[in-house]
C-alpha positions as YAML, in Angstrom:
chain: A
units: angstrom
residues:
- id: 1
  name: UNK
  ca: [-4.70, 5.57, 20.24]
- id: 2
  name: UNK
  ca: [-1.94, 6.73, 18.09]
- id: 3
  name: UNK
  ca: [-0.86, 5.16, 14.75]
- id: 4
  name: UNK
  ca: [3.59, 4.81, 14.43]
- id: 5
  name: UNK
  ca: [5.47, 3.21, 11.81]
- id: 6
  name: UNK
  ca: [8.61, 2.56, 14.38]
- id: 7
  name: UNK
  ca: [10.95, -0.49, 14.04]
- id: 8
  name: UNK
  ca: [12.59, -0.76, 17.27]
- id: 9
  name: UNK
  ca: [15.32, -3.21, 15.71]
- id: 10
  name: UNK
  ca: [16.63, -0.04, 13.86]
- id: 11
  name: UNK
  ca: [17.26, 1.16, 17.42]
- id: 12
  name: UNK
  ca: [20.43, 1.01, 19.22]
- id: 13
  name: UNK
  ca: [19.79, 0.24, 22.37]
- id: 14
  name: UNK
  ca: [23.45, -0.81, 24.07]
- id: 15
  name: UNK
  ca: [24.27, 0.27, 27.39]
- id: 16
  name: UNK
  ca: [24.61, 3.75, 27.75]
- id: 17
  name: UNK
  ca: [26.51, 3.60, 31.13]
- id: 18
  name: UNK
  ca: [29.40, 5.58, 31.55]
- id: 19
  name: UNK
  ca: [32.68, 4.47, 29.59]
- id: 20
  name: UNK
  ca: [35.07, 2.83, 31.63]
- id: 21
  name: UNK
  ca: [38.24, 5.33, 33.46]
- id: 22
  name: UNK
  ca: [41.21, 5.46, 31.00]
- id: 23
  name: UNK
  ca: [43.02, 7.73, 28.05]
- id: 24
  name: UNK
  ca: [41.23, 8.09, 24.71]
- id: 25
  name: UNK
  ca: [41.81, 9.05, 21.47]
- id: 26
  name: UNK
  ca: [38.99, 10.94, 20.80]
- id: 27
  name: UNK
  ca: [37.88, 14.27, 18.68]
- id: 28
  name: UNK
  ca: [35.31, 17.19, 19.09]
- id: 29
  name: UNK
  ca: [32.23, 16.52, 16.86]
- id: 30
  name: UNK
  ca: [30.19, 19.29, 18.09]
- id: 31
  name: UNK
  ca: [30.57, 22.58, 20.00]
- id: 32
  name: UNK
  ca: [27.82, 25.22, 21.44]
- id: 33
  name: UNK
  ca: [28.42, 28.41, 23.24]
- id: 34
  name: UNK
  ca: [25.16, 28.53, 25.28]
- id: 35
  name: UNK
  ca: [24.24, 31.50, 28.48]
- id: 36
  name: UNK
  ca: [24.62, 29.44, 31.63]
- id: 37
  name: UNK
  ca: [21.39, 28.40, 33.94]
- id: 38
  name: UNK
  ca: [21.42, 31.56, 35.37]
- id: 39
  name: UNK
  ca: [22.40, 33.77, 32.67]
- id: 40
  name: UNK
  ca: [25.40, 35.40, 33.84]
- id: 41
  name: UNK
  ca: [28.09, 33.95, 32.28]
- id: 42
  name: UNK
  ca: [28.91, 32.16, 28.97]
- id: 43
  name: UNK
  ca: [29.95, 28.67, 28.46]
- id: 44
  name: UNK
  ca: [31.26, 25.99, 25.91]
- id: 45
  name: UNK
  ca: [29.25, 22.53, 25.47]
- id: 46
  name: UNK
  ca: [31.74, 20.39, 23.79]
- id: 47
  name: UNK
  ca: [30.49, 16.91, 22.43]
- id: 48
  name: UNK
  ca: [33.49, 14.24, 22.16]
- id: 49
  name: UNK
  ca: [33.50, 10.77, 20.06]
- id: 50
  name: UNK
  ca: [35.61, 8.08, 20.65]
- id: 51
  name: UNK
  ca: [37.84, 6.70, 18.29]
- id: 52
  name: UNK
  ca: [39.84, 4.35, 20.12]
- id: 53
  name: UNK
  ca: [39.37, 0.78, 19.43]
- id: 54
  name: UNK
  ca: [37.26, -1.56, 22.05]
- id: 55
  name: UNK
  ca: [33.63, -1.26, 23.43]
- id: 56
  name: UNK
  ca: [34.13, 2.78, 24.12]
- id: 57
  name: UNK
  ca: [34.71, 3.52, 20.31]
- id: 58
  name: UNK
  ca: [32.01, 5.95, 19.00]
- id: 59
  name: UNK
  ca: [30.20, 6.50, 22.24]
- id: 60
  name: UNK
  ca: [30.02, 10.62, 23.14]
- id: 61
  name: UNK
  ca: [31.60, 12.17, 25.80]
- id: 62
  name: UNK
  ca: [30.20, 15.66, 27.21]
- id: 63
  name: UNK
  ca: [32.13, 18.72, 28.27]
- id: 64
  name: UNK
  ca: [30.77, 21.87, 29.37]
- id: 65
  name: UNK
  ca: [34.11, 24.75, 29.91]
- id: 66
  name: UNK
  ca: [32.95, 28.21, 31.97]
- id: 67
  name: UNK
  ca: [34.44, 30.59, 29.35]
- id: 68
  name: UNK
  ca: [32.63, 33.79, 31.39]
- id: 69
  name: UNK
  ca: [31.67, 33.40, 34.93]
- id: 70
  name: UNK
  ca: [30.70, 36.15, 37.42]
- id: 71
  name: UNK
  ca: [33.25, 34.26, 40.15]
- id: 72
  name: UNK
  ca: [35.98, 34.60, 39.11]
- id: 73
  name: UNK
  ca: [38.10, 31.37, 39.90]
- id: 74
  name: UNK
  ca: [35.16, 29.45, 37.76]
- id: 75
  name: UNK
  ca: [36.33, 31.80, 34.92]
- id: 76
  name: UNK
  ca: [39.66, 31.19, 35.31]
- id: 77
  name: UNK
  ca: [39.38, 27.26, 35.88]
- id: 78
  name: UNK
  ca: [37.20, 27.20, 32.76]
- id: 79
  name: UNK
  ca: [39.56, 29.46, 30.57]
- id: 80
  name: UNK
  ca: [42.74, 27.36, 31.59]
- id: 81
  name: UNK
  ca: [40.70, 23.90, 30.92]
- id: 82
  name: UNK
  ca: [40.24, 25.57, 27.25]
- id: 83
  name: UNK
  ca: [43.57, 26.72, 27.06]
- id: 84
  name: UNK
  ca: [44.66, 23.14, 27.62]
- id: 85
  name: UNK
  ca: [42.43, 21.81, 24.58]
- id: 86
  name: UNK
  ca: [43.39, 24.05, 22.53]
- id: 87
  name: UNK
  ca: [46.95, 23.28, 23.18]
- id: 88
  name: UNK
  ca: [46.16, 19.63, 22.73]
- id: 89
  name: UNK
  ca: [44.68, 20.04, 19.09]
- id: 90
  name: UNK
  ca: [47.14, 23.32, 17.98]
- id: 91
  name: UNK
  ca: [45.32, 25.85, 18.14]
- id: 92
  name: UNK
  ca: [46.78, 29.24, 19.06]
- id: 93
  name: UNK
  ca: [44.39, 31.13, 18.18]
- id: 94
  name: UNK
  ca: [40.64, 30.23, 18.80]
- id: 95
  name: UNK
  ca: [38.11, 32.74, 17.26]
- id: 96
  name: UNK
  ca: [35.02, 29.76, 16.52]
- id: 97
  name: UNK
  ca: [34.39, 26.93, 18.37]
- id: 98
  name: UNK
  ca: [34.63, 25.12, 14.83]
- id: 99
  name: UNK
  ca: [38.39, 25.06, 15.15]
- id: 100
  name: UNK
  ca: [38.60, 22.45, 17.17]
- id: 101
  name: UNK
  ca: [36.07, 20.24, 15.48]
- id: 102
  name: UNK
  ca: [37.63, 16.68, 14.14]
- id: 103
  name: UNK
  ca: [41.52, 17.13, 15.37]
- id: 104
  name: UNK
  ca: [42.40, 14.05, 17.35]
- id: 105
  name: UNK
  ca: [43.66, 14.29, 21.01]
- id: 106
  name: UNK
  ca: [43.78, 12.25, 23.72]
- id: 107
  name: UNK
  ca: [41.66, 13.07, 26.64]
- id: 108
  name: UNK
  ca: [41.75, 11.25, 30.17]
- id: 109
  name: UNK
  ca: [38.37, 10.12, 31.21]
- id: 110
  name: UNK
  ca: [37.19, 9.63, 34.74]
- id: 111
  name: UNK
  ca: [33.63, 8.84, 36.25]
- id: 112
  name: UNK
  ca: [31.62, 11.84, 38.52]
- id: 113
  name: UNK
  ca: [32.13, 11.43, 41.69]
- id: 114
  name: UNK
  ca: [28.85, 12.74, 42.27]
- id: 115
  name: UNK
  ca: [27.05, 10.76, 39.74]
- id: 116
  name: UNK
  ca: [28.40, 7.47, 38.53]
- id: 117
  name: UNK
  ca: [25.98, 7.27, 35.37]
- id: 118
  name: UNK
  ca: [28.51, 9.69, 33.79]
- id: 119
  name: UNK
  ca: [31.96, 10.51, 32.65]
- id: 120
  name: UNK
  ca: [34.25, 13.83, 33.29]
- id: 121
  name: UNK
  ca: [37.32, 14.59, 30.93]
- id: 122
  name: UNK
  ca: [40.49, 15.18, 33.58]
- id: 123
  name: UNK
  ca: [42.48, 16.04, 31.09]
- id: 124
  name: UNK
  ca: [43.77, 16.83, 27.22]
- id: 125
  name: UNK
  ca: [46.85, 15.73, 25.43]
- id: 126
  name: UNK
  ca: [48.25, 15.80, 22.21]
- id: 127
  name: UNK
  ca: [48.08, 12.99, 20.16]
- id: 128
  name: UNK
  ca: [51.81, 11.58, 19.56]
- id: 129
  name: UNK
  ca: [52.85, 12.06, 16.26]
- id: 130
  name: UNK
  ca: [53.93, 8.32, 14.78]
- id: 131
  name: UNK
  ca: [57.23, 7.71, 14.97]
- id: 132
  name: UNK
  ca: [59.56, 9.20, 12.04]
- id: 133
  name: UNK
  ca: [60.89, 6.71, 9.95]
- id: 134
  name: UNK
  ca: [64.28, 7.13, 8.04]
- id: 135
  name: UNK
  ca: [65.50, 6.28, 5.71]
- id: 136
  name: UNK
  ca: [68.67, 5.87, 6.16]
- id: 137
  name: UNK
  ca: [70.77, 2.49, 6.71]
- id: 138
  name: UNK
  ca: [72.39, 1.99, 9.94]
- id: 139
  name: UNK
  ca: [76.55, 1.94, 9.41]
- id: 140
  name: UNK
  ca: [76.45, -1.83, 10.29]
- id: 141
  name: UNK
  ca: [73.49, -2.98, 7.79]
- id: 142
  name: UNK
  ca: [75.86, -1.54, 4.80]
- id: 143
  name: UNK
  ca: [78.93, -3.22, 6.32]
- id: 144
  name: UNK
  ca: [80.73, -0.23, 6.36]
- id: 145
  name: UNK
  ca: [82.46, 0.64, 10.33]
- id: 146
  name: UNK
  ca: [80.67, 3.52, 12.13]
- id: 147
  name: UNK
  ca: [83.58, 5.96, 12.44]
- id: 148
  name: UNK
  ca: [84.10, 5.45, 7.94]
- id: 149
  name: UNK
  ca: [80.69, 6.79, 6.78]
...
């Protein structure tokens, strides 16, 4: 017999299905370059929260990007999927995985086709910057015509 001091109602225990398909906001809390199975290429494990409000928000989304790949159309698929983040969070210039880390984007989530307990990323955007505000006064708000500013 073993002894535990565990309190399951510390536990979350909420579904853990895959989120539903749709466009996130979302940022990268985590990042790993790790050998692949086989050890002959390199790859990025990439570890996504959800920030957008509703029953997704907070729940982790998994990426893994071939960054070196013996074939080379893997290689260049991966490299051109990391491209594409990087473009979506501004950065030019990636040297460490850490760059990336908590800069919001949008990414579109889908389900595996070949395993509907979990989610893909299709795609990354750039988060819209809100829209500018001026301050300036339209012509007709100061009473003045448009063509006597």
């Amino acid at each position: 017999m073993a002894q535990l001091n565990f309190n399951a109602a510390e536990i979350d225990t909420t579904s853990r299905d895959a989120i539903p398909s749709g466009t996130y906001e979302a940022i990268i809390t985590d990042s790993e370059m790790k050998a692949t199975k086989n050890g002959l290429g390199m790859g990025i494990n990439l570890t996504f929260e959800i920030l957008s409000e509703g029953p997704a928000k907070g729940r982790k989304v998994f990426v893994w990007i071939n960054y070196e790949h013996p074939k080379v159309e893997a290689q260049r698929i991966g490299r051109e999927e990391l491209a594409s983040l990087c473009k979506a969070v501004g950065v030019a210039n990636l040297t460490d995985t850490a760059q990336l880390h908590d800069l919001p984007l949008l990414i579109a989530v889908g389900i595996d086709r070949n395993d509907p307990t979990r989610n893909v990323v299709k795609s990354y955007k750039a988060k819209p910057a809100p829209a500018a505000q001026t301050a300036q006064k339209s012509p007709q708000a100061s009473g003045a015509a448009p063509w006597a500013r």
